[in-house]
N, C-alpha and C positions, 0 to 999 in steps of 0.2 A: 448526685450527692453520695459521700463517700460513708458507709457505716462503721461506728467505733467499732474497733477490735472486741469482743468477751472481756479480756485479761481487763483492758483500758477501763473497760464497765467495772467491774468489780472494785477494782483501783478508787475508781473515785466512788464507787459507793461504801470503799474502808473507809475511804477522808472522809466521807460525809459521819460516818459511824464516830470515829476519831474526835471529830471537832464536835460533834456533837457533846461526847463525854467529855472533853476539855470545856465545852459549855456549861456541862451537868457539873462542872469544877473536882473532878477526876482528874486530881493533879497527879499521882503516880501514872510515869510515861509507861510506865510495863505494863501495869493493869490496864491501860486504854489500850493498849497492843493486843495482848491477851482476850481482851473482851471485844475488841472488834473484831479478831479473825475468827472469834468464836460465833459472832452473830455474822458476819459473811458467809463461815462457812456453812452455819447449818440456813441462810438464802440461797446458796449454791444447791444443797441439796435439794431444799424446796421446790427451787427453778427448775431440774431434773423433770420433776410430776405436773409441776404448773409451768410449764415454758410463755403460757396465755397472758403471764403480769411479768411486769418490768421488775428488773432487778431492785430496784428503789423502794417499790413499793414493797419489796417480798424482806430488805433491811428494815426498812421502820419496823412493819411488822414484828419483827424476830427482837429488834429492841424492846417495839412494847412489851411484848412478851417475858423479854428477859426482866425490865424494871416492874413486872405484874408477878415473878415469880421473886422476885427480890424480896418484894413488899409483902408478898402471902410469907413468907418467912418470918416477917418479923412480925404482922399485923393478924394473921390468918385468912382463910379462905375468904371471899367479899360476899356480900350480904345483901344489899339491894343498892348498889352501883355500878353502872355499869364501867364497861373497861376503859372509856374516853376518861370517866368521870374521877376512877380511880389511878388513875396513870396522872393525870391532873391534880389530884390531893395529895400524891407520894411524892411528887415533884415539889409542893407546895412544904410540904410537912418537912422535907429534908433541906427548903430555903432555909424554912421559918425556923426552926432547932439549928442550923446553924451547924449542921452535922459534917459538913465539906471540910469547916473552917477546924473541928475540934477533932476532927477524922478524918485527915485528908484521902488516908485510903479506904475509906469504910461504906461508900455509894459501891453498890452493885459487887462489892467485894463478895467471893461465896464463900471468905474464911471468915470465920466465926469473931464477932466482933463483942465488945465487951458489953456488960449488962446496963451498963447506962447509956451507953446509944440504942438501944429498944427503946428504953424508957422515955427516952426523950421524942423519940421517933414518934411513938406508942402517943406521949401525950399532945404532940401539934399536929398531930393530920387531924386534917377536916372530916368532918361527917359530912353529909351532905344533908340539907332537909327535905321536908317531904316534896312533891311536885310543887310547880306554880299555877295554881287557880284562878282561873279570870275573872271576874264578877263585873254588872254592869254598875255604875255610878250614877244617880240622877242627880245635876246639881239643885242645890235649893239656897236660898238667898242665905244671906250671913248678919247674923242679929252682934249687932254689937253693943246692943245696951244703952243707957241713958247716953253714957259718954260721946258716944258718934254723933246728937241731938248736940251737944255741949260745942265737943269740937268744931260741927260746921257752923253753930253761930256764931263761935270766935273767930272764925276762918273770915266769913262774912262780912265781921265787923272792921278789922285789920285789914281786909282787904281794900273798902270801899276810900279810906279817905287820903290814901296815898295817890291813887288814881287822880281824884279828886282834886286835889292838891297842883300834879304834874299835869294836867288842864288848866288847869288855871294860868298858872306858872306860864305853860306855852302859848296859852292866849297872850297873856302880858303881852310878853315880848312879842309875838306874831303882830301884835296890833299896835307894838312901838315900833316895831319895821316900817308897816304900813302908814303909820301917820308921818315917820321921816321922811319917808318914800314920796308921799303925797306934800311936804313942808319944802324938799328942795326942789320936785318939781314944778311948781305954781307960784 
């Protein structure tokens, strides 16, 4: 088995950075250039000290990082979320405002962007709430009141004489079969 070239690695860990931001709706082609060779290149250097982890991983990284410095720009330093939680809210916050569509250059740009994309920024990221709590449940029966007494004697009543009815009915006939049955043959 033959191993990529470096160069080859790096390559396709731009595309991956690239399409990523083409994802992130980073419609300016220069800015997705720009901001990927910027997050390759400082994984390049990374790689240098850590040669232990895979180019890919040491890109993501360098992205998160870049959209966690983005976001402390405009939002401030993070408070009690962690870095999955808030790279997920900024992501979330720049769908929800719609921020792509009315600034097509203004995701991860580091030129200063006008004061109503903070604000809008500012007001659809998520908070996150406090942790999730587990607590146990015991079931206990479900009182429905007179009405459920009412209901099933109606239920009851309605039920019984259609049955009743479609017995009969199939007697009839089962026992005008039977008397034909027994008339032509004897």
């Amino acid at each position: 088995m033959r191993l990529r070239e470096p160069t080859t690695i790096w390559r396709d860990a731009h595309d991956r950075v690239t399409a990523y931001l083409r994802a992130s709706r980073v419609h300016d082609p220069e800015l997705c250039e720009r901001l990927g060779d910027q997050i390759v290149a400082a994984a390049r250097q990374r790689y240098e000290t850590e040669s232990n982890r895979t180019p890919g991983d040491l890109v993501a990284e360098e992205t998160r990082r870049l959209v966690e410095a983005w976001t402390t720009r405009y939002l401030g330093p993070a408070t009690d979320e962690s870095i999955a939680q808030r790279f997920a809210h900024a992501r979330a916050a720049v769908l929800l405002a719609n921020l792509t569509e009315r600034w097509p250059d203004g995701f991860l740009n580091p030129a200063e962007q006008p004061p109503e994309f903070g604000r809008r920024f500012k007001s659809t990221y998520l908070q996150s709430g406090p942790d999730l709590e587990f607590s146990n449940m015991s079931p206990r029966p479900i009182d429905l009141g007179p009405m459920s007494g009412l209901a099933d004697r109606t239920w009851k009543t309605f039920d019984k004489w259609p049955m009743l009815r479609g017995l009969a009915t199939w007697s009839a006939f089962a026992a005008a079969l039977v008397l034909a049955f027994l008339a032509l043959r004897y």
